[in-house]
C-alpha positions as CSV (number, residue, x, y, z in Angstrom):
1,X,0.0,0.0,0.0
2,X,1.8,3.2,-0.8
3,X,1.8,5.8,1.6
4,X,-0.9,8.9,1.4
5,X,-0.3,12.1,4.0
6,X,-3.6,13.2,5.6
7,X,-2.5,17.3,7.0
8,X,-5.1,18.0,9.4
9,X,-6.1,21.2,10.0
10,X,-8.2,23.4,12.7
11,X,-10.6,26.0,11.1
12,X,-13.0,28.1,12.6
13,X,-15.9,28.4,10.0
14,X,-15.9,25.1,7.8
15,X,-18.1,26.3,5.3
16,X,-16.3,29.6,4.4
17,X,-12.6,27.6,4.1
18,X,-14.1,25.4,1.9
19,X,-15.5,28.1,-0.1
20,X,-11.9,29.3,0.1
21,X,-10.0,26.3,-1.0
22,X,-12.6,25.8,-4.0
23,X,-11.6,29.4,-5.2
24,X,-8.1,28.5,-4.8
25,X,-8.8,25.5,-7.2
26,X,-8.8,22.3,-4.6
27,X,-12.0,19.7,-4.9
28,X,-13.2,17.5,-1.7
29,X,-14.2,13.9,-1.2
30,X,-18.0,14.3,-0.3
31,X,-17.7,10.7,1.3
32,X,-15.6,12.2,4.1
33,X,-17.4,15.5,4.6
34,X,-19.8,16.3,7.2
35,X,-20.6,19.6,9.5
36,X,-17.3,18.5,11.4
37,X,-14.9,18.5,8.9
38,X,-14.1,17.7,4.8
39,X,-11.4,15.7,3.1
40,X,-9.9,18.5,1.0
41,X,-7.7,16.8,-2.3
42,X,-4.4,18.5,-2.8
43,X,-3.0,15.1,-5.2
44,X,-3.4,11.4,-5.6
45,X,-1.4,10.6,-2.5
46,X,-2.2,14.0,-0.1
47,X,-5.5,15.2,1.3
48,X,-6.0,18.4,4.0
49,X,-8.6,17.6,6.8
50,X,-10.3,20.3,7.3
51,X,-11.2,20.4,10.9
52,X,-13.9,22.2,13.0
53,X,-12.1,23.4,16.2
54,X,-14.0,21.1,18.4
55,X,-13.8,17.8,16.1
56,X,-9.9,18.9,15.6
57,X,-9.5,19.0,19.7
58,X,-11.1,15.5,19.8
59,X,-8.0,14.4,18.5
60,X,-5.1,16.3,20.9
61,X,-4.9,17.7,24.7
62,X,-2.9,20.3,23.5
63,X,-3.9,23.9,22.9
64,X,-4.5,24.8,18.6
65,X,-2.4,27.0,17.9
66,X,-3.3,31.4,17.3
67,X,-1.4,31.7,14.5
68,X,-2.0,35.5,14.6
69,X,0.9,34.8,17.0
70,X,3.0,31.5,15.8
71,X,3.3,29.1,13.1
72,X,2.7,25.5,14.0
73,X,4.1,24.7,10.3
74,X,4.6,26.0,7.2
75,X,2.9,23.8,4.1
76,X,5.6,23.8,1.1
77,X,4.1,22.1,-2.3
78,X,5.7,21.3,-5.3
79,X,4.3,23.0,-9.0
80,X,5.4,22.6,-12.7
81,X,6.2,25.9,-13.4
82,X,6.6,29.2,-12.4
83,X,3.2,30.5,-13.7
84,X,1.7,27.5,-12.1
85,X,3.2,28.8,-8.6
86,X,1.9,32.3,-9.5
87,X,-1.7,31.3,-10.3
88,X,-2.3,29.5,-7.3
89,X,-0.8,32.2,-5.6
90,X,-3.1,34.8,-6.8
91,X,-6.1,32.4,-6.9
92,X,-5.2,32.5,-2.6
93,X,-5.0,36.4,-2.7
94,X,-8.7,36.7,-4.5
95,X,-9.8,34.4,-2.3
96,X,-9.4,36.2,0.7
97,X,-6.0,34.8,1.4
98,X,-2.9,37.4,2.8
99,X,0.7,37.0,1.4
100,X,3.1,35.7,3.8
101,X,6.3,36.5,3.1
102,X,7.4,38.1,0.1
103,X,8.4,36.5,-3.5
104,X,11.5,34.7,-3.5
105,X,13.2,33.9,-7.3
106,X,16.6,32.4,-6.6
107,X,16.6,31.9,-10.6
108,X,16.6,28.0,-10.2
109,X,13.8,28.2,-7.6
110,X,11.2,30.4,-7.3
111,X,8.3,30.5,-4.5
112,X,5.8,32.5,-3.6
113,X,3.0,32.1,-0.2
114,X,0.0,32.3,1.5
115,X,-1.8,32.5,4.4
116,X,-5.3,30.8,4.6
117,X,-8.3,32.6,6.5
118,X,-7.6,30.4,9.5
119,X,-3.6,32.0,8.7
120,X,-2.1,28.4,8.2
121,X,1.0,29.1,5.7
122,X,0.3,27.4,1.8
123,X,4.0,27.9,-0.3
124,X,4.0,26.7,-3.6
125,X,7.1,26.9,-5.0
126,X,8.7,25.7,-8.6
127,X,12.4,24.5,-9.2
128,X,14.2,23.9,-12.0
129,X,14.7,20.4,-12.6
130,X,18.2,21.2,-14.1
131,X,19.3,22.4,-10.9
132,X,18.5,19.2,-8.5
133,X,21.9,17.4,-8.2
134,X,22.0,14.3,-9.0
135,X,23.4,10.7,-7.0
């Protein structure tokens, strides 16, 4: 069985991230939605749970996280090209999203990031395939 990641994540109004994340271009699995939480499809092998506050504590003792003052992580995904990184960068700002730290173009790697209206951190980031070293 190959290996899928499941990134769970608190949100305070369910309805209006997942208005969110369909602007910014994701789909869900309607077989594991309900008023608790949806299954949010990011690729074949990685899904975002999208968690109520209360259905996300019935799974930790610790406190979630106010990330108006931390960052409990930073979500980095891959793209195929610059203008891919760039439209699902802007597709986050329209949304409702706020940029997170600015544009960074090393030339070989570019990335660009937002923050979701819950203010968990989405990068997306493109690197030239010419400049991974190889074994």
């Amino acid at each position: 069985m190959e290996t899928k990641v499941f990134i769970n994540f608190a949100v305070k109004d369910l309805q209006k991230s997942i208005e969110f994340f369909t602007k910014v271009g994701y789909t869900f699995n309607k077989g594991f939605t309900d008023e608790s939480g949806t299954c949010m499809i990011i690729s074949e092998h990685i899904y975002a749970m999208l968690l109520t506050e209360p259905r996300f504590k019935d799974f930790t003792s610790r406190e979630i996280t106010d990330t108006t003052k931390a960052i409990e992580v930073m979500n980095a995904f891959s793209c195929d090209s610059r203008q891919a990184v760039d439209d699902i960068f802007n597709r986050g700002i329209e949304a409702g999203g706020k940029e997170s730290a600015p544009t960074q173009d090393h030339g070989f790697m570019y990335a660009r990031e937002f923050q979701d209206l819950d203010g968990h951190v989405w990068s997306y980031f493109w690197m030239d395939p010419a400049a991974i070293p190889q074994n």
